[in-house]
C-alpha positions in Angstrom: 30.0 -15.7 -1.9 27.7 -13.9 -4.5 25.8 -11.0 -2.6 22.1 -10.6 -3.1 22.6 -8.2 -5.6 25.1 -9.7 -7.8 23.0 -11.6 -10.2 20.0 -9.0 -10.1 18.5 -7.1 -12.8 17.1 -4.1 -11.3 14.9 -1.0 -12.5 14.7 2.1 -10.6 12.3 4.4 -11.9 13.2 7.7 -10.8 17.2 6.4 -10.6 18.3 9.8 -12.3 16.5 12.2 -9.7 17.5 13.4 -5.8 16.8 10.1 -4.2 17.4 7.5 -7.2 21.0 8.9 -7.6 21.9 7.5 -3.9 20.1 4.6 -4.6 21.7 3.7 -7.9 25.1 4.3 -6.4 24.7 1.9 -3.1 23.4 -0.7 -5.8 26.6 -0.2 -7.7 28.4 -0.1 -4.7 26.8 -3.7 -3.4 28.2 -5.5 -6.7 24.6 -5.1 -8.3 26.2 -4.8 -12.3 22.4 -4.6 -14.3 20.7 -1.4 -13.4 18.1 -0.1 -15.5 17.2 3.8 -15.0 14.7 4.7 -17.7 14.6 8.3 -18.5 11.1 10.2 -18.8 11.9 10.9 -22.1 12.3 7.7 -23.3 10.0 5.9 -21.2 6.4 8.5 -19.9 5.3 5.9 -16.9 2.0 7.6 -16.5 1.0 5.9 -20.1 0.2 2.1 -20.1 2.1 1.4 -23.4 5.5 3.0 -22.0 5.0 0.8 -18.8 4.7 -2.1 -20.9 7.7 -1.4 -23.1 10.0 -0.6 -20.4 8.9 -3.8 -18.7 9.5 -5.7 -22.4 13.3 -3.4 -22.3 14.9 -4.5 -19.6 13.5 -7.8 -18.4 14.1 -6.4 -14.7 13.7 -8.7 -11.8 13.2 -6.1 -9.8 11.3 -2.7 -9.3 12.2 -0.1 -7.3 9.8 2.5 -7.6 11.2 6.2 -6.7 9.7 8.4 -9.7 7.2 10.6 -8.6 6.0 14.5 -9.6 6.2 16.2 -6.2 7.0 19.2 -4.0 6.2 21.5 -1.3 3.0 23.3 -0.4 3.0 25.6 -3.2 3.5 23.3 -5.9 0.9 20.9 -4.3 -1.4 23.9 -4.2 -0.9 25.1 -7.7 -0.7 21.0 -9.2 -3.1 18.9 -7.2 -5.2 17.2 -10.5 -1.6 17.0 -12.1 -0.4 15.3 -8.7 -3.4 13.1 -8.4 -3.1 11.6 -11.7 0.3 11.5 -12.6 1.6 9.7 -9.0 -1.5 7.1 -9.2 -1.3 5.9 -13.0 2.4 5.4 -12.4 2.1 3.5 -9.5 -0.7 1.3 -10.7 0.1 0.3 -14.1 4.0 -0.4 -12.9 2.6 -3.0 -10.0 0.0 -4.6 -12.7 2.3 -5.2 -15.6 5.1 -6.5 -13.0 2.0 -8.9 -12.1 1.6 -9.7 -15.1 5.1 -10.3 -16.2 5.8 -12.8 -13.4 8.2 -9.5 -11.3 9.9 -11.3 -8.5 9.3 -8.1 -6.3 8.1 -4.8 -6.5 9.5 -2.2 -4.0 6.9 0.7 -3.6 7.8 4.1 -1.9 4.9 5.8 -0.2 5.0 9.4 0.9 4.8 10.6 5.1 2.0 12.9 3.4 -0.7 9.9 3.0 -0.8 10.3 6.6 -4.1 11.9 8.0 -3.9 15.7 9.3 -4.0 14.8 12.8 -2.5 11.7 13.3 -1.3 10.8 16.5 2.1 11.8 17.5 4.5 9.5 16.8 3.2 8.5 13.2 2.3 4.2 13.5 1.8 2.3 10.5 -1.2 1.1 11.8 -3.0 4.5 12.0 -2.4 5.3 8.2 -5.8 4.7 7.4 -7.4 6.7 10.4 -8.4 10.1 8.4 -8.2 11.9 5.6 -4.6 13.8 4.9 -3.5 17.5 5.2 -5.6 19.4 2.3 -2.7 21.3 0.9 -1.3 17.7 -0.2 -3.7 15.4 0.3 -3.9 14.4 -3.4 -0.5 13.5 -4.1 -1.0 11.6 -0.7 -4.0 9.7 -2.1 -2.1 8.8 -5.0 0.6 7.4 -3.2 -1.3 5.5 -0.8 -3.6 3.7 -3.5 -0.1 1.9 -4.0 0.0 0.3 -0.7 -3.7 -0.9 -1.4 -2.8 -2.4 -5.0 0.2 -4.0 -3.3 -1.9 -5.8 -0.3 -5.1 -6.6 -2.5 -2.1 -8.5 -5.3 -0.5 -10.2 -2.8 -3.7 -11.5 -1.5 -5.1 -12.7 -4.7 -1.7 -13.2 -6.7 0.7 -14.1 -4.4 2.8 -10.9 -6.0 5.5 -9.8 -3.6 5.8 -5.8 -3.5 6.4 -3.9 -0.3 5.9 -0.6 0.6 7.9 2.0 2.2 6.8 5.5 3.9 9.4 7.8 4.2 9.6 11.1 5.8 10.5 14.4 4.4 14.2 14.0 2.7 16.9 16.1 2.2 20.5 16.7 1.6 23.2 16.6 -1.9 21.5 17.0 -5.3 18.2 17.8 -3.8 15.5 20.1 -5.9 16.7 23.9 -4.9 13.9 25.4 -7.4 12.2 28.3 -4.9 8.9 27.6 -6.3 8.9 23.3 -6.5 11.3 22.5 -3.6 10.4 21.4 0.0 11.4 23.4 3.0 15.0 22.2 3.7 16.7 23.1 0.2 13.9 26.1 0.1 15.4 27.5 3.0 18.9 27.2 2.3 18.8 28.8 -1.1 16.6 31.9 0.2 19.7 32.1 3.2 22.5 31.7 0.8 21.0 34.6 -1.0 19.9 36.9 1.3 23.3 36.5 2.9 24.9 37.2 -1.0 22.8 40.4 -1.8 23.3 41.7 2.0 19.5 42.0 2.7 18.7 41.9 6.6 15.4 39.7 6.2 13.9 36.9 4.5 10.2 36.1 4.9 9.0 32.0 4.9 5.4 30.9 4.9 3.1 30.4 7.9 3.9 30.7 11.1 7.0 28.5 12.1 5.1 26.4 14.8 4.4 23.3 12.5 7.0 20.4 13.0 8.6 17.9 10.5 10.8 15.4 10.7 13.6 15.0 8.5 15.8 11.6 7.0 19.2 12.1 5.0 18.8 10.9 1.8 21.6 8.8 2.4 19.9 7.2 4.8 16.8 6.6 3.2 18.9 4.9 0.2 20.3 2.4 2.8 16.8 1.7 4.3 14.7 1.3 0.7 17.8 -1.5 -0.3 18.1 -3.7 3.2 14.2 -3.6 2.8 14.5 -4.6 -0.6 17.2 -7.7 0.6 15.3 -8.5 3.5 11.4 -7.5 3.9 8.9 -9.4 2.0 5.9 -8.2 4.0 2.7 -7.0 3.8 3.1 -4.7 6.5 3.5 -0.4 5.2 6.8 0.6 7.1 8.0 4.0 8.1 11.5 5.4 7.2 12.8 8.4 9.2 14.9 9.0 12.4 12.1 9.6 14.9 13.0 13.1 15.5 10.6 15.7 15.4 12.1 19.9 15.0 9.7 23.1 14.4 9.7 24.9 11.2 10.8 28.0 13.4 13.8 26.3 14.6 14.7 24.4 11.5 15.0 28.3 9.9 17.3 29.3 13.0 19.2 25.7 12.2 19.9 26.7 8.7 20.3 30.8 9.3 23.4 29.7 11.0 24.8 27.6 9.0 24.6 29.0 6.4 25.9 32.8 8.5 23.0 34.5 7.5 23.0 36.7 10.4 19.7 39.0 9.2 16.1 38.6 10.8 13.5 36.0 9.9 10.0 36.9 9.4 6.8 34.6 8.7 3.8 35.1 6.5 0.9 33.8 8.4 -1.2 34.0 6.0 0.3 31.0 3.9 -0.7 27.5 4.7 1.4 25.5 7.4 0.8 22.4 5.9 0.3 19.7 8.5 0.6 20.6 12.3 3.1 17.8 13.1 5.1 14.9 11.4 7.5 12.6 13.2 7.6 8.9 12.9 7.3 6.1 14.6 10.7 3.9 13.1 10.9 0.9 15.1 9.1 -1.8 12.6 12.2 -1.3 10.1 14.8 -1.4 13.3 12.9 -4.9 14.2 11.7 -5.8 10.5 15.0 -5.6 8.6 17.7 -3.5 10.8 17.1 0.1 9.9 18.7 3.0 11.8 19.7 6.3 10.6 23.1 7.3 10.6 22.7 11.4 10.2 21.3 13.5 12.7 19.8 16.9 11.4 22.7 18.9 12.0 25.3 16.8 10.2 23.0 16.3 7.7 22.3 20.0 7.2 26.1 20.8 7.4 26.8 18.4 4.7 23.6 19.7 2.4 24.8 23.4 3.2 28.3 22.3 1.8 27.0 21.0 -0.9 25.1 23.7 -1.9 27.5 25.9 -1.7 30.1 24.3 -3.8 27.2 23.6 -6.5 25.3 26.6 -6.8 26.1 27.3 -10.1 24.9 24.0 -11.4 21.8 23.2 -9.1 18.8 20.9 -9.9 15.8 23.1 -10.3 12.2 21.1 -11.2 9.8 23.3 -12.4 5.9 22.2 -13.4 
């Protein structure tokens, strides 16, 4: 029998990066043989012209949509306009010349920070629209978001199938290790691995450790964007995460030791925290189209640790 994927012609924007690497391999590795990955050099998706030309180019069926400029606080501090714009005129322009090109589906990927600052704890799809999002990323959040209208307003008036996933905070092999650009997993690692290397007995990390997050390998999150791909054709925003919630403080402790950095950890309170809690509410993609995490945060981090270590000489690093 031919798979789903075997007779698909798929783009994945973003295919090259942390996430779209994972991605293109499971598609590979689920007989999918006509993968597009257009490369920001070639293709700039924030311009209307390029979108229209790579859509022209490959002739996909498909979209997955995984490019994005992001990071952590600081670069969502230092970047916001840049954030704003460049996430939203991606997003919108890909889902209206797929309209117009007669896309069979458009797969969208949100961002956990479109939620509002004080959610209610576990994150529900339903309460995505109640409030306005944590300041220090609320932008890029915006941006995102705007997708998930586009998407439900198209398939209202259009009939044009596109779906949109939320993921939570990701991590693990290949991830961006740039100090200044790179969320709090691989940020914490690198600053570990070196303190550890230079012998210093302290390392210093923003805010106060009390905020929690919840973490999904990227792995994981691979396998959940493709069986939602195969087997969601919704209207319906839907989370991807494990449902497990950890505190910045203990996270630190989490990595400290795995990595045997054995030296004190101080916090700078006078940096932002970012949002006071994340975790997720994942049972509409267990019921919607089977999704379940496989890694838990310690295997994961042992893994992303290992990685590190055995790549630090040839680490991704984004700067802005």
């Amino acid at each position: 029998m031919m798979s789903f994927w075997s007779d698909q012609r798929v783009v994945v924007t973003g295919g090259a990066g942390f996430l779209g690497s994972f991605v293109v391999e499971q598609l590979r590795a689920k007989g999918c043989a006509e993968i597009v990955v257009p490369r920001s050099r070639d293709y700039d998706l924030v311009q209307m012209d390029a979108v229209q030309q790579l859509y022209s180019d490959a002739k996909p069926d498909l979209v997955i949509h995984l490019a994005a400029r992001v990071g952590g606080i600081g670069a969502n501090q230092a970047n916001p306009g840049r954030f704003f714009y460049d996430n939203l005129m991606m997003g919108t322009q890909l889902i209206e010349v797929g309209r117009q090109r007669g896309l069979k589906k458009f797969v969208a990927l949100g961002t956990i920070c479109a939620y509002p600052k004080f959610a209610p704890i576990p994150f529900k799809e339903d309460d995505i629209w109640n409030g306005y999002p944590e300041e220090t990323n609320a932008p890029y959040g915006l941006a995102k978001k705007m997708m998930l209208a586009q998407s439900q307003a198209y398939r209202d008036q259009y009939g044009f199938n596109s779906i949109v996933l939320f993921p939570v905070n990701l991590y693990g092999p290949r991830d961006n290790f740039d100090l200044q650009t790179s969320h709090v997993i691989p940020a914490l690692i690198r600053k570990c691995v070196s303190a550890k290397e230079e012998g210093r007995t302290a390392i210093t990390l923003w805010g106060d450790g009390s905020p929690t997050r919840e973490f999904l390998y990227v792995e994981d999150a691979a396998e959940g964007i493709l069986l939602a791909t195969e087997h969601y054709d919704g209207n319906l925003p839907v989370n991807l995460g494990t449902g497990e919630e950890i505190a910045i403080r203990d996270l630190a402790t989490l990595i400290a030791a795995e990595v045997g950095f054995g030296g004190q950890i101080q916090w700078d309170a006078t940096k932002p925290n970012g949002q006071p809690r994340r975790c997720l509410d994942v049972s509409r993609a267990k019921q919607l189209f089977g999704f379940q995490a496989k890694h838990g945060l310690s295997d994961g981090v042992k893994k992303t640790v290992q990685w590190f270590q055995s790549n630090s000489q040839s680490i991704r690093e984004v700067h802005f």
